[in-house]
Steps between C-alpha positions, in 0.01 A plus 500: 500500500654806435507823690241704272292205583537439837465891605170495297378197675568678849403832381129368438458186735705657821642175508861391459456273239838269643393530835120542477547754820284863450712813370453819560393697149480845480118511291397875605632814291660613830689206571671485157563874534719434834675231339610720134584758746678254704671346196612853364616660823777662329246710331439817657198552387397192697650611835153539696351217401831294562492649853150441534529154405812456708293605804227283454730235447640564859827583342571853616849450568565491120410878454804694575867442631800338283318156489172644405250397181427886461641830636311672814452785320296453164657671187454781314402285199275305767314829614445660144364185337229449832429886414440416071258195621305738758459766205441231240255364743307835540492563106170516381324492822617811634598850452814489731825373519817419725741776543879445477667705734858393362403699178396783699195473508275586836395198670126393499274484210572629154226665316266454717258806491125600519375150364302615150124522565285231307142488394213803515645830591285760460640830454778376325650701162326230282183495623331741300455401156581694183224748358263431238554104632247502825242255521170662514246365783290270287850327343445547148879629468679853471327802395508535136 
């Protein structure tokens, strides 16, 4: 049996196929996250959810010092790529996003304003219609 085979096997029975004992399988999108993440640790990008993982896993004493998985402190890379996914996130559904104070920028919001008013507003600049195109009372059409 080869080893494409026999991972299959365990993947969708739980069982160890040699051994017939149950295995662990991570089935849930959140399990298979932790273990990419764990897999690429190297990756800055993937620094919280390493040390996430890590701590779920019992394993803090891998996060920092000379024999550590990941630094203490995350990266710079690690910090601006958890700020793209917040604002990526947000896209669409709302007005605002993330500030980067490293650019400058004031920390908070960005853009985030009066929220633009939505549905009937009377008094509003284009409430009144054009003349010569009013509806008369009966709603025949304009006046001719």
């Amino acid at each position: 049996m080869s080893l494409v085979v026999s991972a299959t096997c365990m993947y969708y029975t739980g069982l160890d196929p040699f051994t017939k004992k149950p295995v662990e399988t991570a089935k849930g999108l959140t399990d298979r996250k932790m273990q990419r993440a764990l897999m690429q640790f190297f990756k800055p990008e993937n620094y919280f959810a390493v040390r996430e993982a890590l701590i779920q896993a019992g394993r803090a004493d891998l996060i920092g010092g000379c024999d550590g998985l990941i630094p203490a402190n995350p990266p710079k890379e690690a910090i601006e790529a958890k700020r793209r996914h917040a604002n990526e996130a947000l896209r669409g559904d709302h007005y605002h996003t993330v500030a980067n104070p490293a650019r400058g920028e004031k920390p908070g919001e960005r853009g985030a304003g009066r929220p633009k008013p939505a549905g009937y507003r009377p008094g509003r600049t284009t409430q009144t219609r054009q003349n010569g195109k009013k509806k008369r009372k009966d709603g025949s059409g304009p006046r001719a």
